[in-house]
C-alpha positions as CSV (number, residue, x, y, z in Angstrom):
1,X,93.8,102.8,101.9
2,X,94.8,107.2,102.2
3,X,93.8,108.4,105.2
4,X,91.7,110.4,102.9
5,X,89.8,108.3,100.7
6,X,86.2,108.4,101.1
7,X,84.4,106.1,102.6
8,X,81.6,103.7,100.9
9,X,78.2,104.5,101.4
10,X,77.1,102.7,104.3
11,X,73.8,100.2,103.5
12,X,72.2,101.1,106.9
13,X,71.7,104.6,105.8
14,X,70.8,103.1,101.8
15,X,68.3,101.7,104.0
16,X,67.1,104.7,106.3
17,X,66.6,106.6,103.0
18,X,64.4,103.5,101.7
19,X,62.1,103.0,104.4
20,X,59.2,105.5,105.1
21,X,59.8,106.7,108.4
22,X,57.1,105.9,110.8
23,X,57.2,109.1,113.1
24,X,58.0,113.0,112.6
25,X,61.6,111.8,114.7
26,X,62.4,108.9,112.2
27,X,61.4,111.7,109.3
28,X,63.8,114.2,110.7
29,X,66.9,112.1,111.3
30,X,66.8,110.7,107.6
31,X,66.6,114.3,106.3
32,X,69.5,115.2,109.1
33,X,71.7,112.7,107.8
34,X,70.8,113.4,103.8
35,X,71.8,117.0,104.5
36,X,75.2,115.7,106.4
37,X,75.9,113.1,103.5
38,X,76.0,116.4,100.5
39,X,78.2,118.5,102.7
40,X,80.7,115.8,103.0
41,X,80.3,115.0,99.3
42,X,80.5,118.9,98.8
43,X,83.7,118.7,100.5
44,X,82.6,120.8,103.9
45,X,83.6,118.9,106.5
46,X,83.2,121.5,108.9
47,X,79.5,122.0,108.0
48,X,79.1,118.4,108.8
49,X,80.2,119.0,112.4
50,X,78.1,122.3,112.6
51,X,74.9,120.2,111.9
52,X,75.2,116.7,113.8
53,X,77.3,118.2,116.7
54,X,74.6,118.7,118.5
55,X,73.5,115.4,118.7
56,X,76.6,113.5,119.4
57,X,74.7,112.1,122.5
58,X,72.4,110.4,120.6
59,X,72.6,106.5,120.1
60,X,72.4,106.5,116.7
61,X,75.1,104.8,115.0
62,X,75.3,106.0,111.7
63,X,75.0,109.2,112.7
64,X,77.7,108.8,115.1
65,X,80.0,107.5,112.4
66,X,79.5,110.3,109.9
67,X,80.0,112.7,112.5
68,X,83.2,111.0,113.3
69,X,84.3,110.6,109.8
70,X,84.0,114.3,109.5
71,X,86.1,115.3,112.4
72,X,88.6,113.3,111.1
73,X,88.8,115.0,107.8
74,X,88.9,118.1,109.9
75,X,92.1,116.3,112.0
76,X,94.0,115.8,108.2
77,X,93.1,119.6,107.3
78,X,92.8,122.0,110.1
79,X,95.7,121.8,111.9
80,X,99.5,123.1,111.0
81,X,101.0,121.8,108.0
82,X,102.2,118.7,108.5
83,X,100.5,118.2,111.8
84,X,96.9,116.8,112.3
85,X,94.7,118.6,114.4
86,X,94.5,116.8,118.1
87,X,91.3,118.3,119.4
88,X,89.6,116.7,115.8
89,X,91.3,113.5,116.1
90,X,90.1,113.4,119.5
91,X,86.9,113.6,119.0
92,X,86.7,111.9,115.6
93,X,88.5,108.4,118.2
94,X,85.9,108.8,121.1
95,X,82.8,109.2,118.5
96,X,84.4,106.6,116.3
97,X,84.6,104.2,119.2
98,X,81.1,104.9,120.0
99,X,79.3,104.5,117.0
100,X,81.4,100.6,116.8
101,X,80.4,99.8,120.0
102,X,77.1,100.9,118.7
103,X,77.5,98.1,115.7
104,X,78.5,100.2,113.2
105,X,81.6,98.1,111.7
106,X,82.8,100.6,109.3
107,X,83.7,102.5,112.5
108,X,86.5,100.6,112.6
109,X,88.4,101.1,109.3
110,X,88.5,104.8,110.4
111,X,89.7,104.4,114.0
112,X,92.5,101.8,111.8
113,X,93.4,104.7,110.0
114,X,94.0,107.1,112.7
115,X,96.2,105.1,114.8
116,X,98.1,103.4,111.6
117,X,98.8,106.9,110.3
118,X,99.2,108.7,114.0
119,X,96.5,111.0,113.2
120,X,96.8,113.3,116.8
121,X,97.7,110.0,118.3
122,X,100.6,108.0,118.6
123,X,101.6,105.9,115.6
124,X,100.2,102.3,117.0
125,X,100.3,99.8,114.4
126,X,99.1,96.4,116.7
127,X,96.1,99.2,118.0
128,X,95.1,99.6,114.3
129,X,95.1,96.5,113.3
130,X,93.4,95.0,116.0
131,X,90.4,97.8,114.9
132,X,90.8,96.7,111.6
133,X,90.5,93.0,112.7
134,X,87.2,94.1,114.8
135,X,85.9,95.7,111.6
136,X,86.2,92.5,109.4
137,X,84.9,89.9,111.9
138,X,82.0,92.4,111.7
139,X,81.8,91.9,108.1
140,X,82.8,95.5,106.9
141,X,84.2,95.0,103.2
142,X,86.5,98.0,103.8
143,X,88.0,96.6,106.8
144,X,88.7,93.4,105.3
145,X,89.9,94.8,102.0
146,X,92.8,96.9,104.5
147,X,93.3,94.0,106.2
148,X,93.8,91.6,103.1
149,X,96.4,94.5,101.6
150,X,98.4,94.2,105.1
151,X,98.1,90.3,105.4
152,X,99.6,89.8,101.9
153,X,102.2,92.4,101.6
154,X,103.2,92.6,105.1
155,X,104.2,96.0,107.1
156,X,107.5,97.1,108.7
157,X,105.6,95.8,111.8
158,X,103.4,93.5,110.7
159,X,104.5,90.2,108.8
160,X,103.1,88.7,105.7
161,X,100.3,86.2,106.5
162,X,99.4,84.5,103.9
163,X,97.0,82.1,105.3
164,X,94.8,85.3,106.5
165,X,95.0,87.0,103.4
166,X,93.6,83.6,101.4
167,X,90.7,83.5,103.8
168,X,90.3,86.6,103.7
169,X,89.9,87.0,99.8
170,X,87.8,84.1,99.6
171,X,85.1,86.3,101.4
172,X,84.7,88.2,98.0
173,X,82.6,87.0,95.4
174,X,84.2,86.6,92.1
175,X,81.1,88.4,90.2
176,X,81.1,91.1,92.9
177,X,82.8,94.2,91.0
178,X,82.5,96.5,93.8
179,X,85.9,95.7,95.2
180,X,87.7,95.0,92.0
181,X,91.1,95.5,94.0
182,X,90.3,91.3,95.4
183,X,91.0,90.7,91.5
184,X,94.9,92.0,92.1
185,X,95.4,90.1,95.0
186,X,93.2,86.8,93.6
187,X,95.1,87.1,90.5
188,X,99.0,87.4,92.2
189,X,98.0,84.5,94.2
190,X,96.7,82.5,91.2
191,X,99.6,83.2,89.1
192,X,102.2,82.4,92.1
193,X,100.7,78.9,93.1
194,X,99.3,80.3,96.5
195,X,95.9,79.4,98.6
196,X,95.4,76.0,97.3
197,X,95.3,76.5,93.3
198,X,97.7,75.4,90.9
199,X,99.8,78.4,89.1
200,X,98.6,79.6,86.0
201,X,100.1,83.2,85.0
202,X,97.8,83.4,82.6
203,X,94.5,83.4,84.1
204,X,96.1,85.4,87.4
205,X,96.9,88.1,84.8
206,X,93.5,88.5,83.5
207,X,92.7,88.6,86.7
208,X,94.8,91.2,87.3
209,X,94.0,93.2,83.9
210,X,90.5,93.5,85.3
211,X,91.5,94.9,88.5
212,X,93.4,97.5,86.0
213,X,90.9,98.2,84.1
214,X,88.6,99.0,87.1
215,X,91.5,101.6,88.1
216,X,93.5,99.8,90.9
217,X,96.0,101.6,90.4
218,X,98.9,98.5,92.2
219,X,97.5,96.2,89.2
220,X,98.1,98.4,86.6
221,X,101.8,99.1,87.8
222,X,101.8,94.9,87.4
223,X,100.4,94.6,84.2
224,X,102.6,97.6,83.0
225,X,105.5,96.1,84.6
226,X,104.6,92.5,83.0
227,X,104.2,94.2,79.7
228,X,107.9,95.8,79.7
229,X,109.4,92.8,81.0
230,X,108.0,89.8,78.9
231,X,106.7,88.2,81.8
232,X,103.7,87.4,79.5
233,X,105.2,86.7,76.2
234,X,107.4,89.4,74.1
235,X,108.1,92.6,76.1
236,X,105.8,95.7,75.1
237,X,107.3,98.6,76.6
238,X,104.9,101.1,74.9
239,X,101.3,99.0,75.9
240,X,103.9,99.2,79.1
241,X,104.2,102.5,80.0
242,X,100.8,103.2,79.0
243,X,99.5,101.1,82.0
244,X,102.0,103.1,84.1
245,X,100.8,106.3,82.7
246,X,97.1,105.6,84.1
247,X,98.8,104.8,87.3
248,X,100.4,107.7,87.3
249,X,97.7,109.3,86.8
250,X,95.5,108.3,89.8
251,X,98.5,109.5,92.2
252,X,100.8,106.1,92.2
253,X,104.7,106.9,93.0
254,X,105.9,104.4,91.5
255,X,104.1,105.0,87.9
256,X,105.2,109.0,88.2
257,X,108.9,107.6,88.6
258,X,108.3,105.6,85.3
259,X,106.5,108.4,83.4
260,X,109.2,110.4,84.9
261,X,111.9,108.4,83.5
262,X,110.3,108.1,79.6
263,X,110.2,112.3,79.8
264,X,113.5,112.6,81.4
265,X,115.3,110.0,78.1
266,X,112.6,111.1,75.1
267,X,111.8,107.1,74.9
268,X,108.1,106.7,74.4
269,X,107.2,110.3,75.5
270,X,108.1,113.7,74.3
271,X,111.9,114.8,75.9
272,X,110.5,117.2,78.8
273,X,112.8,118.0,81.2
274,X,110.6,119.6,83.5
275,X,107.7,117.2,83.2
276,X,110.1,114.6,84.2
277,X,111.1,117.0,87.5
278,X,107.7,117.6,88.8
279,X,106.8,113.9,88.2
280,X,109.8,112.6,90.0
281,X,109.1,115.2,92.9
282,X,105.6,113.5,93.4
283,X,106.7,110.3,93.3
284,X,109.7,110.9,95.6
285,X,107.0,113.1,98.5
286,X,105.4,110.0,98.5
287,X,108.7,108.6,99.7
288,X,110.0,106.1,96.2
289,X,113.4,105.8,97.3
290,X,114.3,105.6,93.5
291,X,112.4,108.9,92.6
292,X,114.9,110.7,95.0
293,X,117.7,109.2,93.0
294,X,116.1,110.9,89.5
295,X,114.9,113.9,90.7
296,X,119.1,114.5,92.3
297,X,120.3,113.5,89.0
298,X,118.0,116.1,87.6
299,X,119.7,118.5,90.1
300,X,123.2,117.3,89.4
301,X,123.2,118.3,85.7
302,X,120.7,120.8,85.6
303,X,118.2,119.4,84.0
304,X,114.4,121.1,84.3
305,X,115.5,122.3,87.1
306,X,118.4,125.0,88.0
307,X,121.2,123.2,89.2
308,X,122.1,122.8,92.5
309,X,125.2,120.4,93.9
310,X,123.6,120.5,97.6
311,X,120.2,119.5,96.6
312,X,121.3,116.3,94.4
313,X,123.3,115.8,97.4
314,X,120.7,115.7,100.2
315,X,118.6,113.9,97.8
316,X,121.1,111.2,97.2
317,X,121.6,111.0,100.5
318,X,117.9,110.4,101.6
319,X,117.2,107.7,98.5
320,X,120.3,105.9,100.3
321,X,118.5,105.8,103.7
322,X,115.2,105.0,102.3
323,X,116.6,101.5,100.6
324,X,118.2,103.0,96.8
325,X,121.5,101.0,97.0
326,X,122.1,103.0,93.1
327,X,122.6,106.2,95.1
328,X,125.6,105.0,96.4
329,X,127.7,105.4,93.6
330,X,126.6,108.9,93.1
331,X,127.4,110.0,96.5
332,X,130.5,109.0,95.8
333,X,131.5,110.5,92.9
334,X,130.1,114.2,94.6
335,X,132.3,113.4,97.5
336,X,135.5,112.4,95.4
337,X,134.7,116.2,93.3
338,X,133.8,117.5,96.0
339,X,130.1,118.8,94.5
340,X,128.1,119.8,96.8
341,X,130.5,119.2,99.8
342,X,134.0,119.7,100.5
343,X,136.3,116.7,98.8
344,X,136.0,113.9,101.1
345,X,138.2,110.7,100.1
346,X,137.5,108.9,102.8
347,X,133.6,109.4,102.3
348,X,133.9,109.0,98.6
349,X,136.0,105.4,98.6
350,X,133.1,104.3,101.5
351,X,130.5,104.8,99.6
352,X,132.1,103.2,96.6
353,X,132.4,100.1,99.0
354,X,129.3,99.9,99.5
355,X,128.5,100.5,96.2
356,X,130.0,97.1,95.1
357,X,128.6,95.3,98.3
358,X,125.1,95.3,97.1
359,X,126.3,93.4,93.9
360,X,126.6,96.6,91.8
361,X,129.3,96.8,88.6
362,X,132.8,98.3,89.5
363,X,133.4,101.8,88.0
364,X,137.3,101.4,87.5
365,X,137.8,105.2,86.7
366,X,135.8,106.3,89.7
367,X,137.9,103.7,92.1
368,X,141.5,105.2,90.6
369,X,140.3,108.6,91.2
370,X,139.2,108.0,94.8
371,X,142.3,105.7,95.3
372,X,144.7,108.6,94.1
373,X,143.3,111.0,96.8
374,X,143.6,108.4,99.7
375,X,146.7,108.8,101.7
376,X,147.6,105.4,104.0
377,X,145.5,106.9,107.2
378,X,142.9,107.6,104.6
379,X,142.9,103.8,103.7
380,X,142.9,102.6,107.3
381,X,140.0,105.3,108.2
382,X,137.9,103.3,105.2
383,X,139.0,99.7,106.1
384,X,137.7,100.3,109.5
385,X,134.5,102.1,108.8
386,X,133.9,99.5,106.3
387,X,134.2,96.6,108.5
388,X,131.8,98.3,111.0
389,X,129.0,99.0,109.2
390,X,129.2,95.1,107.8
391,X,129.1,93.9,111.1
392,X,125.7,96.5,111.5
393,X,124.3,95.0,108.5
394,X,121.2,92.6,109.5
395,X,122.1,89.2,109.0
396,X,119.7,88.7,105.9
397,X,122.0,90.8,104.0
């Protein structure tokens, strides 16, 4: 879930607004917290603040939580670019804690957020997740929707669990279209074998056609990626790339990279150049190692863009680090030119190495050329920086 998705409507304050309030003080809170709930869907989180402020003493947890849902957005937005606002994500944690302790369970998705995502705070993934594990014991959908995403797909710190994420999706009802992003997940596990049911690719895709069709945006990369690939029956690159359009659409990296790539060749979209730039850009901001490796070619030869050797370089460079083993040959042929960077043999041939390590075809002209501007020291220099970053490798690869 983005740190700045709204948040579903909470059904204790559905039910403040349904009850007739019994006292003057019942009548005022509920038209309090209808004035709070259209400023934040007018998009003034700051008028939010301004009104329930005052009563962030109160024990009132809904309250509570809106006004800490508010000073969060205010953490994401008012501070310098780049930077969240510590005073706001301060105040947004120690009202946020209040308002859970207070038994308001969607409390917790938010304090997840703010320490998964280091808003003002330290980046604590353990912290987070043990909110987020708080929130779905206490039967908040959102917090066990977060926590199902992490249990299956795992996180740089937290594994895969796949026996969590079955229970955890068997807490949905199948009729219940509310959370239609349980159908992905239900339907990957279907057709995969997983949680106790026999494999059937079939019904998991339909499964995981309704989830697209309900604009998860993960699904319809799957479906669009099960359509080009025959994974269903005969390939269908157009149906395709019209799934990874709609992704695309709702802000997904990896369906920009795709769109990208059918404006960048003319294949199924008009040739545009510059569409292909800006949607490679996206994609690669929201850090698609492979996006950095189109929008540098894009640089390399000019295209949409004006050219620039030092850009596609950097770029190159950074889709290497992120996990793009296709860079690799690229940075090598800019290093044996020297584009972008003085002529570096040494650099070049290293590159190339690696190149072929991660299973990649050999590119004979490229190896003679690098070959030819190697001297023996040059040769020794690559053997042995070879050699030590194999031995760095992990041992999985």
């Amino acid at each position: 879930m983005s740190k700045r998705s709204r948040r579903v409507r909470s059904p204790l304050f559905c039910l403040l607004l349904a009850i007739a309030p019994g006292s003057s003080a019942e009548e005022s809170l509920v038209e309090l917290l209808q004035r709070a709930t259209a400023l934040e869907e007018q998009g003034d989180p700051a008028g939010v603040v301004e009104l329930l402020d005052d009563h962030r003493g109160s024990d009132h947890a809904e309250l509570l939580y809106q006004l800490a849902f508010a000073y969060f957005q205010l953490a994401t937005t008012g501070g310098r670019e780049g930077e969240a606002d510590p005073t706001a994500s301060r105040r947004a944690l120690d009202i946020g804690r209040r308002a859970l302790e207070l038994g308001k369970g969607e409390a917790a998705s938010l304090l997840y957020l703010i320490h998964f995502h280091g808003v003002g705070v330290p980046h604590d993934v353990p912290l987070a997740l043990g909110y987020l594990r708080q929130g779905a014991d206490a039967g908040d959908p959102a917090a066990r929707l977060n926590l199902l995403a992490i249990a299956y797909q795992g996180h740089a710190e937290a594994p895969p669990d796949l026996r969590e994420a079955c229970r955890l999706q068997a807490l949905f009802d199948d009729s219940d279209a509310t959370f239609p992003v349980v159908f992905h997940y239900r339907g990957m596990m279907l057709a995969r074998g997983e949680c106790g049911m026999e494999a059937d690719v079939k019904a998991g895709f339909a499964l995981i056609r309704r989830a697209a069709k309900a604009e998860v945006a993960e699904a319809q990369v799957l479906l669009g990626r099960a359509l080009q690939h025959g994974w269903l029956g005969t390939p269908d690159a157009a149906a395709g790339l019209d799934w990874l359009e709609r992704a695309a659409a709702l802000g997904n990296a990896y369906g920009q990279w795709e769109l990208g790539k059918a404006h960048a060749t003319g294949e199924l979209r008009a040739r545009d150049d510059a569409r292909a730039v800006s949607l490679f850009e996206a994609a690669a901001e929201a850090g698609l190692p492979e996006a950095h490796t189109s929008l540098a070619v894009m640089y390399a030869t000019g295209s949409g863009v004006r050219q620039n050797f030092n850009q596609a370089l950097t770029l190159y460079s950074e889709a290497v680090a992120l996990g793009d083993s296709h860079a690799l040959r690229n940075l090598a042929v800019m290093y044996a030119l020297g584009e972008g960077t003085p002529p570096d043999p040494v650099l070049a041939k290293l590159y190339y190495l690696k190149h072929l390590h991660f299973g990649h075809p050999a590119v004979d002209t490229l190896s003679s050329r690098i070959d030819a501007l190697l001297d023996p020291a040059g040769q020794s220099e690559v053997e042995a920086r070879f050699n030590e970053w194999l031995q760095a490798l992990p041992v999985a690869q």
